[in-house]
C-alpha atoms as an extended CHARMM CRD file, in Angstrom:
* protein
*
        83  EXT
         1         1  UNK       CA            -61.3510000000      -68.1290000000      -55.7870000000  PROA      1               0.0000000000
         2         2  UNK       CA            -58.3920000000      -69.4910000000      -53.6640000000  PROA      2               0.0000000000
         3         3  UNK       CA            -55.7340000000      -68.1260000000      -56.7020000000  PROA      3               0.0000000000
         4         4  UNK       CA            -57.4920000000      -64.6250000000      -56.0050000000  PROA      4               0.0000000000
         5         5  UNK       CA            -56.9000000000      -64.7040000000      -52.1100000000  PROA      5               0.0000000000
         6         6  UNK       CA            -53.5350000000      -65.8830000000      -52.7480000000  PROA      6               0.0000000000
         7         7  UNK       CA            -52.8060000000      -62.9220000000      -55.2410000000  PROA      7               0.0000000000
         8         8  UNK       CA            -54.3090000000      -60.3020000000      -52.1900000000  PROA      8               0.0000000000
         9         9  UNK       CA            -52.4220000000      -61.9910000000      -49.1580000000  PROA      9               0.0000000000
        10        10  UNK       CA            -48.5920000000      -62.0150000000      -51.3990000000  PROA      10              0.0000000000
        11        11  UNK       CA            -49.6960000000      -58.5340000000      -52.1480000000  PROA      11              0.0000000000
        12        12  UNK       CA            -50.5410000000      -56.9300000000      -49.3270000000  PROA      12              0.0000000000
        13        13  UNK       CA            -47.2420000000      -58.4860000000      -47.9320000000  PROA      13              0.0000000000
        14        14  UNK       CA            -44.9890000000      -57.5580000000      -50.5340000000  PROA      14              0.0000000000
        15        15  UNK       CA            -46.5330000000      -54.2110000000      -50.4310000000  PROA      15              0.0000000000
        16        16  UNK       CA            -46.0710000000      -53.3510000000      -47.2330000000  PROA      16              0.0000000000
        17        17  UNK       CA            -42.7110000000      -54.9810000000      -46.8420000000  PROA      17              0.0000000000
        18        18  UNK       CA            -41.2800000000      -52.5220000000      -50.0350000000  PROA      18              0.0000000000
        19        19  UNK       CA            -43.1760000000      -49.8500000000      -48.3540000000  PROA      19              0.0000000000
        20        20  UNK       CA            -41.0640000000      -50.5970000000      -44.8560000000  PROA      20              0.0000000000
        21        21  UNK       CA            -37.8600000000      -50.8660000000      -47.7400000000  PROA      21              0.0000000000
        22        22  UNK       CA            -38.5980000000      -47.6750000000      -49.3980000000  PROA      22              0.0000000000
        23        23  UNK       CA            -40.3760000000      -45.4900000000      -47.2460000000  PROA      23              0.0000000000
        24        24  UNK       CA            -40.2590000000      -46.9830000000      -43.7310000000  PROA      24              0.0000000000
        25        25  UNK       CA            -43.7920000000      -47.5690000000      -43.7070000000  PROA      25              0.0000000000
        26        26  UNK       CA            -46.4320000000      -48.9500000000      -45.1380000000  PROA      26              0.0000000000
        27        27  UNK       CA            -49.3500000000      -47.2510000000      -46.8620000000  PROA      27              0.0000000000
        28        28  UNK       CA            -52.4310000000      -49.2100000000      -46.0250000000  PROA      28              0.0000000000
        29        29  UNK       CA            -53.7710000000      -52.2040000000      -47.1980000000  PROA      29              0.0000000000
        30        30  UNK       CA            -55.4550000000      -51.4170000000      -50.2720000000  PROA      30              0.0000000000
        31        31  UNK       CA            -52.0500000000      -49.6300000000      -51.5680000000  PROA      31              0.0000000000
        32        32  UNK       CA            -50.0710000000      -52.6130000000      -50.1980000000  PROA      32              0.0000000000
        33        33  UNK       CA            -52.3520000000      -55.1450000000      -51.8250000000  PROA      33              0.0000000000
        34        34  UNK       CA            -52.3120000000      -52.7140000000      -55.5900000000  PROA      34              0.0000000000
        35        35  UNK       CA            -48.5540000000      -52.0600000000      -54.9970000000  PROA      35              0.0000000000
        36        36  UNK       CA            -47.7920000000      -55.4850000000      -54.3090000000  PROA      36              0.0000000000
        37        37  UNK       CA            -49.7400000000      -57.1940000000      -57.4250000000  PROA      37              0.0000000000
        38        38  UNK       CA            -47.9030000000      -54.4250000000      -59.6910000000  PROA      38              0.0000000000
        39        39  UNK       CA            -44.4300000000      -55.5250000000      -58.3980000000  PROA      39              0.0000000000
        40        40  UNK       CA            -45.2950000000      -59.0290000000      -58.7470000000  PROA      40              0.0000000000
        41        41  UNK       CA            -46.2680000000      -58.1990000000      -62.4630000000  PROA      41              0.0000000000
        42        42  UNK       CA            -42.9930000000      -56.0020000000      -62.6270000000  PROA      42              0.0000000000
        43        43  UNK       CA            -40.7970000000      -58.8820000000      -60.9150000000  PROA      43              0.0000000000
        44        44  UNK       CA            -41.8200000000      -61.6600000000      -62.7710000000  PROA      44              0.0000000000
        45        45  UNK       CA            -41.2250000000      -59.6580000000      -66.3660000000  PROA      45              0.0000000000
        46        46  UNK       CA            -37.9520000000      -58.3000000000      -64.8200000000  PROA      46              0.0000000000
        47        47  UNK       CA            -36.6870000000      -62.1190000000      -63.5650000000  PROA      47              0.0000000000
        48        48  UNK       CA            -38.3180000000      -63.5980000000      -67.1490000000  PROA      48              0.0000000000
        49        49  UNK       CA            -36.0320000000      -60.8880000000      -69.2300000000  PROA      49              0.0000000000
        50        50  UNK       CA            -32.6110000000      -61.8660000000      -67.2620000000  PROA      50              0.0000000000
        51        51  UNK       CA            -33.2150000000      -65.6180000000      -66.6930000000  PROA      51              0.0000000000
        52        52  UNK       CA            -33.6090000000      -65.5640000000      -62.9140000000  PROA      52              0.0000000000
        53        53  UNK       CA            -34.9430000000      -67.9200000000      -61.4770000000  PROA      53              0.0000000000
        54        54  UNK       CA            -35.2340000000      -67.1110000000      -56.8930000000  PROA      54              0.0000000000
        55        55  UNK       CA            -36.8270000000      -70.6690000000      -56.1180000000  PROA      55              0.0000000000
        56        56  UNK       CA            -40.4640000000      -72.1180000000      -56.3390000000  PROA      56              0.0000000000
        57        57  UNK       CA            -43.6150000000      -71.9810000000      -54.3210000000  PROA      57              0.0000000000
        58        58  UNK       CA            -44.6170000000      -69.1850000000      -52.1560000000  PROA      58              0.0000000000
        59        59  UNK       CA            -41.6210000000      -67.0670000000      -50.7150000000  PROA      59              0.0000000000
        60        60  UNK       CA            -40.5730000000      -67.0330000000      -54.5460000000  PROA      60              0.0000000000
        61        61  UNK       CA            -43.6870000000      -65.3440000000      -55.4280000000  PROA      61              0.0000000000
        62        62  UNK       CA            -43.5800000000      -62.9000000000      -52.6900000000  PROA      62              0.0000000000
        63        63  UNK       CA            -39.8810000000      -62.1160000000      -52.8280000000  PROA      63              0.0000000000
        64        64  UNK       CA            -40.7680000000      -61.5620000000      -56.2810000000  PROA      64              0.0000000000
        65        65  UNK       CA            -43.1750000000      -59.1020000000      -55.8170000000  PROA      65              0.0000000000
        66        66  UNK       CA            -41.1310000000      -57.1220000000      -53.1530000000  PROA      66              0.0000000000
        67        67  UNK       CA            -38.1770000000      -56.6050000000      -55.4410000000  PROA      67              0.0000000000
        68        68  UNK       CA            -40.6660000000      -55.5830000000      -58.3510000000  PROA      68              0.0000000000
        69        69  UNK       CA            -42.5370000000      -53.7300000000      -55.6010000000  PROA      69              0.0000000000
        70        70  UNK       CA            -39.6850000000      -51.5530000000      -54.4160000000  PROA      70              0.0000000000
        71        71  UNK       CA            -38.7820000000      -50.8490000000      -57.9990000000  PROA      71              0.0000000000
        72        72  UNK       CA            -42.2490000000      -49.4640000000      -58.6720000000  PROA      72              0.0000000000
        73        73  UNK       CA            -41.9180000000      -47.1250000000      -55.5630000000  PROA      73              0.0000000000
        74        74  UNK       CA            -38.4780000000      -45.9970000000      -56.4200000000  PROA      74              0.0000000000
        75        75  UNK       CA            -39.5920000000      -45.3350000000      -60.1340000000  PROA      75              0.0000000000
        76        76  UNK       CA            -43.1710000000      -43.0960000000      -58.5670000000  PROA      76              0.0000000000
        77        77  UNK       CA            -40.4780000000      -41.2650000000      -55.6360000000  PROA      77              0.0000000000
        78        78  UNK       CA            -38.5150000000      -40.5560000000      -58.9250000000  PROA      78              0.0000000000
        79        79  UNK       CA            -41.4010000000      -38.9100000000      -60.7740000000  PROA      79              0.0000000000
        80        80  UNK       CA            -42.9730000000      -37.4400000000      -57.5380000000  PROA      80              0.0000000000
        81        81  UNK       CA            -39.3850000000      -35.2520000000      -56.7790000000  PROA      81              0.0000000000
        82        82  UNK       CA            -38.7120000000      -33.9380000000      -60.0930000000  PROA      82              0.0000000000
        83        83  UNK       CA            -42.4040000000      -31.7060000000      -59.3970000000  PROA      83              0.0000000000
């Protein structure tokens, strides 16, 4: 139960930190929390594929999930403009 709450708190942070990166504001907390998990997931395979390595504990994870974060946003602006 306590890895769970961990996932939602890192997410909802690195969600709404990309969101302040990309758009200059967050989207509310359920988006934050589903935006940050995804960019953790995106992060971590992106770091894993180049041999990266940020640090350990915590502020890894949820630096992480921003950069993956922001990617994810960048890559759904991409797809949104080209409508």
């Amino acid at each position: 139960m306590e890895g769970i709450l961990i996932w939602l708190i890192v997410g909802g942070i690195a969600g709404w930190l990309a969101g302040l990166i990309v758009k200059g504001g967050g989207q509310g907390i359920l988006i934050n929390i589903v935006v940050g998990i995804v960019g953790a997931v995106i992060g971590g395979w992106l770091f894993g594929q180049l041999g990266v390595a940020i640090g350990t504990g915590i502020l890894n994870s949820i630096v992480t999930a921003v950069i993956g974060a922001v990617i994810l946003l960048l890559i759904i602006g991409m797809i949104r403009g080209k409508r």
